[in-house]
C-alpha positions as CSV (number, residue, x, y, z in Angstrom):
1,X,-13.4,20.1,-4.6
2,X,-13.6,16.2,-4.8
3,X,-10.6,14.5,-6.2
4,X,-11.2,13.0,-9.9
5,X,-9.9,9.6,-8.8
6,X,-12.8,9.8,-6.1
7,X,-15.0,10.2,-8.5
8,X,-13.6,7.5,-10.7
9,X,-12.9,10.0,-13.6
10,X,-9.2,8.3,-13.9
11,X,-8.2,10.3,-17.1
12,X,-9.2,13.8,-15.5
13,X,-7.5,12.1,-12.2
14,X,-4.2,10.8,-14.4
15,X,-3.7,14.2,-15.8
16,X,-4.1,16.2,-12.4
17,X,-1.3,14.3,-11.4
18,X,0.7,14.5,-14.2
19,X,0.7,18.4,-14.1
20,X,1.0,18.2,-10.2
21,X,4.0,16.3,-10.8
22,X,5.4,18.2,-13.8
23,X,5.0,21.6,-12.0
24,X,7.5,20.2,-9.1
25,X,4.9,18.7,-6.6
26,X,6.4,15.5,-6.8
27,X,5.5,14.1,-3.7
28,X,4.7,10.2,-2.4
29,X,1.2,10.6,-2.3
30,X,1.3,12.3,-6.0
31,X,2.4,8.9,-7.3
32,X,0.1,6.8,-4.9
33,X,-3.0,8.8,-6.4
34,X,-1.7,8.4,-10.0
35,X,-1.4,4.4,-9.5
36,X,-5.4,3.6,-10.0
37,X,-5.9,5.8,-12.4
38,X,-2.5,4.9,-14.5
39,X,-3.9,1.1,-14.4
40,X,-7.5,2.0,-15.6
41,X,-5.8,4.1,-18.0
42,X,-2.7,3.5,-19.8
43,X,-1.5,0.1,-17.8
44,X,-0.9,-2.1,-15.5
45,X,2.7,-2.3,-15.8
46,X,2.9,2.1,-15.2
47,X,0.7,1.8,-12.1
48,X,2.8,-0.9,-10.4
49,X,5.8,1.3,-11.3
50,X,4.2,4.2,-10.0
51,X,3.4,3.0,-6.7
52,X,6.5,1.4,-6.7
53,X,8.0,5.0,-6.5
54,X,5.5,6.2,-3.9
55,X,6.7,3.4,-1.6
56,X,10.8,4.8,-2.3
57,X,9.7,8.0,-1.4
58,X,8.5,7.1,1.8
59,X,8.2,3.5,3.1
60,X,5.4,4.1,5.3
61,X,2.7,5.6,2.6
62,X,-1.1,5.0,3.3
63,X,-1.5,6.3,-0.1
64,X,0.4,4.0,-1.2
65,X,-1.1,1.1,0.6
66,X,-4.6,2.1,0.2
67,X,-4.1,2.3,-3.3
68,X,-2.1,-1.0,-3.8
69,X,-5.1,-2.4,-1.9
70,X,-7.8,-1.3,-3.8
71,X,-6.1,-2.5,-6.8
72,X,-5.7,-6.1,-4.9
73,X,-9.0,-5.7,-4.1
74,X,-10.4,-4.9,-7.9
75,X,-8.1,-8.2,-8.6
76,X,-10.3,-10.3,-6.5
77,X,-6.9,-10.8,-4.2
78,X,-9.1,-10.2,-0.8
79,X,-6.1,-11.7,1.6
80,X,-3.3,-9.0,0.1
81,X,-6.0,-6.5,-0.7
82,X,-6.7,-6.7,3.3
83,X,-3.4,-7.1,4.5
84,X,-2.8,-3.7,2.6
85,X,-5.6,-1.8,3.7
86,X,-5.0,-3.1,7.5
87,X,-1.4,-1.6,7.3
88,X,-2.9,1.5,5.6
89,X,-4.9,1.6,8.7
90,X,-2.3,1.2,11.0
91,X,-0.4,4.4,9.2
92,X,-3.1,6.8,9.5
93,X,-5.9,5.3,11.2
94,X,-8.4,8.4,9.7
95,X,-7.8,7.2,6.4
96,X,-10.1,7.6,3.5
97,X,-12.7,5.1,3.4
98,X,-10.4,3.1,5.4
99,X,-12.3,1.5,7.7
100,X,-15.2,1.0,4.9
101,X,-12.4,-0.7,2.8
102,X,-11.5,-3.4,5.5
103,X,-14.9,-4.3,6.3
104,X,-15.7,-4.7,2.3
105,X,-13.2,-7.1,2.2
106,X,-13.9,-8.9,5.2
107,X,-16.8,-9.6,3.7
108,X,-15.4,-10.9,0.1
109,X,-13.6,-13.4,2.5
110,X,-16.0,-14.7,4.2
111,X,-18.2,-15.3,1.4
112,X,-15.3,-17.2,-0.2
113,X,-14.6,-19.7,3.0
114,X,-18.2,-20.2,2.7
């Protein structure tokens, strides 16, 4: 089984979470899934207020800071988008495509100082 937001199906992705979280699996990492796919989806505005949640359910979310990051990231914000991923790193250094993540945008960076 691959996740949906893996495979960048964000409406199949969005609705998984919604039924995880209507069926009482209301978790931090529920709402940190939810955030790219709520942005692609319905709005920016619902993501941000999604991952806001994530981050009240537990301060010290990789989910939640991967996700925030890639969204930076997708923004063309390289410095927060890395600062993110770097702390997502620092939470659970076996993170999803963490380390692939980190070195992407190391690499947006330098292009832009060049």
């Amino acid at each position: 089984w691959v996740p949906q937001i893996i495979l960048k199906n964000y409406e199949a992705a969005s609705a998984d979470v919604d039924q995880a979280i209507e069926i009482g699996r209301e978790w931090p990492y529920e709402y940190a899934n939810r955030v790219l796919a709520t942005i692609k989806v319905v709005n920016e505005k619902a993501g941000l207020a999604d991952i806001q949640k994530s981050f009240e359910m537990e301060e010290e979310n990789d989910f939640a800071n991967r996700s925030l990051g890639i969204y930076h990231y997708d923004k063309e914000e390289y410095e927060e988008a890395l600062r993110l991923f770097e702390k997502t790193k620092k939470y659970n250094p076996k993170a999803h495509l963490i380390d692939e993540l980190i070195d992407q945008t190391k690499e947006k960076l330098k292009y832009e100082l060049d």
